[in-house]
N, C-alpha and C positions, 0 to 999 in steps of 0.2 A: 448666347446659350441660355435656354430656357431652364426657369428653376424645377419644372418637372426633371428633366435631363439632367443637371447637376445633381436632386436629388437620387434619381436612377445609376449613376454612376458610381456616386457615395455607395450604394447600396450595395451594389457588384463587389466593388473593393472590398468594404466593410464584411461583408459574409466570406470570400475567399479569402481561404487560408487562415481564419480567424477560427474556423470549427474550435480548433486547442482551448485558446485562450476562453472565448465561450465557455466553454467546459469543467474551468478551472473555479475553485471556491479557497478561500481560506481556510483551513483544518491544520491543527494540528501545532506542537510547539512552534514559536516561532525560531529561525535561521542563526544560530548563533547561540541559541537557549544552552542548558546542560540536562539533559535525560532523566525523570524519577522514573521512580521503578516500575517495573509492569507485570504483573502479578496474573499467571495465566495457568493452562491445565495442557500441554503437549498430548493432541489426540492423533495424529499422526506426525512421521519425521523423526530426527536424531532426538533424544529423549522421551520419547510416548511413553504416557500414563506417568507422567512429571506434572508434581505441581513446580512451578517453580519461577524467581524474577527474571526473565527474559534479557533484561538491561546488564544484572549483576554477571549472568551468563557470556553474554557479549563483552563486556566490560570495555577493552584495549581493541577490541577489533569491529572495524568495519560492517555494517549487519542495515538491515534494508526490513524498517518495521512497515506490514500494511495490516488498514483497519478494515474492514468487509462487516457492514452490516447484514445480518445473516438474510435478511427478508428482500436487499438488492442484490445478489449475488448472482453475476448473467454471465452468459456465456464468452462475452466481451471483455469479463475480469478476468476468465477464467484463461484465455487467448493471452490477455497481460501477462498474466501469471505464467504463464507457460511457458511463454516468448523471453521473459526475464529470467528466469530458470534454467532455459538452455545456453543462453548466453551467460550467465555467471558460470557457469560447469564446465563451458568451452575456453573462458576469458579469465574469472573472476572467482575461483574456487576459494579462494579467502574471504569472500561476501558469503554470508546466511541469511537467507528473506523466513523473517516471523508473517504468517498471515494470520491476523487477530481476530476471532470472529466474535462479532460484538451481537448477543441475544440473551433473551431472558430464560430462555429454551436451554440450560446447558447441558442438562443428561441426552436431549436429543441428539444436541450439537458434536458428544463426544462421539456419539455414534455415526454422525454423520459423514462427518470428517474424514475419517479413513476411507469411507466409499470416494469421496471426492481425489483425495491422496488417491488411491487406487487406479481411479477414472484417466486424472493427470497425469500421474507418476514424476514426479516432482522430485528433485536430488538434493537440489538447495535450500528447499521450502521443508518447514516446520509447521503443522495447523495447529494452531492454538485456540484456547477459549477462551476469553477475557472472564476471571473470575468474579469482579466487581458485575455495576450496573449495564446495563444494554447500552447506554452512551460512550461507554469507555471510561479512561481512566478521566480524572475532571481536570487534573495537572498536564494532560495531554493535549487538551483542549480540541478535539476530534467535532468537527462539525455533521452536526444531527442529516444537515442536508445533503451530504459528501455520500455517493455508490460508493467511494472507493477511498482512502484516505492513505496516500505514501508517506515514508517518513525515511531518510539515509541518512544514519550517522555513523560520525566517526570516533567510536570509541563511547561515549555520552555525547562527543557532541552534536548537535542537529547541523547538517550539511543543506538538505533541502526538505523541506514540509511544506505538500500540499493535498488538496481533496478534488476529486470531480465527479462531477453528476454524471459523465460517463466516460469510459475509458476501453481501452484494444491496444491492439500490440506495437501501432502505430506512436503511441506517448512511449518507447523503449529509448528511443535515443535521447529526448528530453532530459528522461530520469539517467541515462548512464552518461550524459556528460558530467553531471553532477557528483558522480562516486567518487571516495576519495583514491589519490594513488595507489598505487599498487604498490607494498614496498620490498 
């Protein structure tokens, strides 16, 4: 077999079914960490027009933090979001997904938000504005390069953290084999 054809094989392999893993970036505490706090402004969802620490809120229960940089925010997160929201309301009403939006723009942000909450209509979802820097929190470790940055823990503890340059509704089972029990 020719090292063209070995190479063209590798190739095939290598791009199928890999899309995911492609995808995927480091962001965010690491696996096993324990949670600081996350200091945000509730612009749509269960406490609107709350400032308040999101972690201290959650504290004992189960809760599904995402980071959304406001300037990559596509219609493919928005599909995530969606998809992960029905399924927690059908499955998983004891999970609350924070969607954190990280920008420097916050009086827009507040305003924005609820159009997007509206657009959605989301049951589980909370829009938040990270009140700190456009990066996030810096004990979060949220990567600059991540469209999308998940985070599921249990209680404080971090179950799974990770970012990707893109995402859709297809990464749902990834992230819900991850969740913790149900108890």
């Amino acid at each position: 077999m020719s090292v063209t054809r070995v190479f063209a094989m590798f190739m095939l392999l290598f791009n199928s079914g890999s899309t995911s893993l492609l995808a995927e970036l480091v962001s965010g505490p690491d696996e096993g960490n324990t949670l600081d706090k996350l200091k945000v402004f509730v612009a749509a969802g269960e406490s609107v027009g709350k400032e308040l620490d999101a972690v201290a809120k959650r504290k004992d229960k189960p809760t599904i933090y995402v980071f959304i940089p406001s300037d990559k925010f596509t219609r493919p997160i928005a599909r995530f979001l969606r998809g992960l929201d029905e399924k927690l309301k059908a499955e998983r009403p004891d999970i609350d997904v924070f969607a954190v939006w990280l920008t420097d723009e916050k009086d827009k942000a507040k305003e924005h938000l609820p159009r997007v909450q509206e657009s959605l209509k989301l049951s589980r979802t909370s829009w938040c504005v990270f009140l700190g820097e456009k990066t996030g929190p810096p004990e979060w470790g949220i990567n600059p390069d991540a469209d999308i940055t998940v985070i599921i823990a249990n209680g404080l503890n971090v179950k799974l953290s990770t970012g990707y340059r893109s995402i859709n509704e297809t990464e749902i089972p990834k992230v819900w084999e991850k969740l913790p029990p149900k108890k």
